[in-house]
Each structure stands twice: as structure tokens, then as C-alpha cells.
N, C-alpha and C positions, 0 to 999 in steps of 0.2 A: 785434700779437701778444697773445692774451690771457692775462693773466695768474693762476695758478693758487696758491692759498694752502691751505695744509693747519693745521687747527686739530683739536687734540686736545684732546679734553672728558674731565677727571677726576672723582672725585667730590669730592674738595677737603677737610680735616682741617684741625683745630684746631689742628692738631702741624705746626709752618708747615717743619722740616728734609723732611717728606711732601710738602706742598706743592713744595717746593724741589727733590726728586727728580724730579720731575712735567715743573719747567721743566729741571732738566738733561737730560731724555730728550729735550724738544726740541730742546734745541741739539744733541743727537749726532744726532738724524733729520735735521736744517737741515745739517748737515756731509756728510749724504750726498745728497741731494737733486740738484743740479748744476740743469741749466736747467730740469728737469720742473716744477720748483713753485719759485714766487718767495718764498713765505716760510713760515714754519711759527710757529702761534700755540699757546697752551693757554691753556684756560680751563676753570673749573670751576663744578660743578652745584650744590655750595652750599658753606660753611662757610669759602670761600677765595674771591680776586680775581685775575683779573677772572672776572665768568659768563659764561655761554656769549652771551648779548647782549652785551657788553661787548667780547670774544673775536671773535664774527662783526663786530660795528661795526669794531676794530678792522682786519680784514682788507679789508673794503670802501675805509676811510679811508687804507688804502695801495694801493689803485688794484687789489684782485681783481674778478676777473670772473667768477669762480670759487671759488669756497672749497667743500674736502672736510672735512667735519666727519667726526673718527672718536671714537667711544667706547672710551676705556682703561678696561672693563670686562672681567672676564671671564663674567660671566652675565646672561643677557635680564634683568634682573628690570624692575621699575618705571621704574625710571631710564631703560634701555635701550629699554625699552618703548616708555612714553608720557612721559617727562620732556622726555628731550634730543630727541626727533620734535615734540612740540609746542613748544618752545623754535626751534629750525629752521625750523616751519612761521612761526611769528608773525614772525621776522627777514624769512625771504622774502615774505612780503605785503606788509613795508613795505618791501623791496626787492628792487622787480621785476626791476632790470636785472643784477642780481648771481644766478648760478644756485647753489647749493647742495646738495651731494648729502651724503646719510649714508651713510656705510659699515657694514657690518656692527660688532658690537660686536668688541676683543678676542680673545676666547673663543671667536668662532664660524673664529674664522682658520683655513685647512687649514694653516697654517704652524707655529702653535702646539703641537703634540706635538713635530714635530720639536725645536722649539725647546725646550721643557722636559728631552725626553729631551738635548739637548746640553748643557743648563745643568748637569743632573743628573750627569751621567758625567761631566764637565771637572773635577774635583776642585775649583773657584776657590773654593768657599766656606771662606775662609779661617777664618770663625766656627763650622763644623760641630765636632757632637762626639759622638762616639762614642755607643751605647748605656750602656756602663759611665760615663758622664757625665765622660771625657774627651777630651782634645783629639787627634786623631788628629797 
């Protein structure tokens, strides 16, 4: 049965509680997952550990045969572009037997409006404040 690994590539911050948010969203993606994919990694494009080689080695070395890199971006830029596509490419040259696919960035998700407009209306933002600079 081959096994499918999902690695989510951030851009990675100085500010390591950033960092930290990064891996808690994949422990709540790994809690939904069930047999579809066998693990979920992150990794990031710079300023944090591990990188995105570090990240794919790390899914190979747990027995993927498959690993879905996706971009927690929400715009093409550079990064998106040609950072984490050439980072991808040079992993799978030197490993042939492991397949590798990029998903679109973030941003480009049809899922994403929906999602902001539910973030939006759900009142959860317990930090919001008011125009008049108080706390509703």
C-alpha cells in the first residue's frame, strides 16, 4: 500500500511562537487525515527548521512514496514561484523512487473565500475592537 505524506512548506520567522503556530496547524491537519495520508510534516523556506529538504528527507525516511508538498502562502510571489518548485525539483532528482507533487499555493484554494468570509462573521475573534478603539 503506498504510503502518502503531506508536508507543508511555510515561510519560517524569527518569532519561533510563528513558527510554532505553523506546527500546531499540522497537528490539527494530522488529526483529520484518517488513512488518506500517513503523516503530515512542515517545513520551512527560510529563517526556521527544518527546510523544505530537510522536511521532504524527513518524509521519504519514514517510508513515503509519496509526499504532497503544499505552500502555506497566500500569493504566487517568488517563493511560490520559483523557490519551493526548485527546492522540489532538486529533492526528486535525487529521489527517483519517491514521487512528489506541489499543490497549488494557499491563496489560490477555491476553498479560501469561503473560509475567510466564515472566519469573518463567526464573531471568535476574541481580540477584535471596535472602530471607536474598544473592545466590543
Amino acid at each position: 500500500m503506498p504510503s502518502t505524506y503531506l508536508l507543508i512548506v511555510a515561510h519560517g520567522s524569527r518569532r519561533a511562537a510563528s513558527n510554532d503556530e505553523v506546527r500546531r496547524l499540522a497537528e490539527r491537519v494530522r488529526t483529520l487525515c484518517g488513512l488518506e495520508v500517513a503523516g503530515v510534516e512542515v517545513a520551512f523556506l527560510e529563517l526556521a527548521e527544518p527546510s523544505i529538504h530537510e522536511g521532504l528527507a524527513r518524509c521519504a525516511a519514514a517510508g513515503a512514496d509519496e509526499i504532497i508538498v503544499f505552500p502555506y502562502f497566500l500569493a504566487a510571489g517568488t517563493h511560490v514561484a520559483q523557490d519551493i518548485p526548485a527546492a522540489v525539483a532538486a529533492f526528486a532528482q535525487v529521489h527517483p523512487g519517491v514521487r512528489v507533487r506541489l499543490t497549488p499555493h494557499l491563496g489560490a484554494a477555491d476553498a479560501l473565500p469561503g473560509a475567510i468570509l466564515a472566519v469573518a462573521l463567526s464573531g471568535v475573534q476574541a481580540a477584535a475592537v471596535t472602530a471607536g478603539g474598544q473592545r466590543p
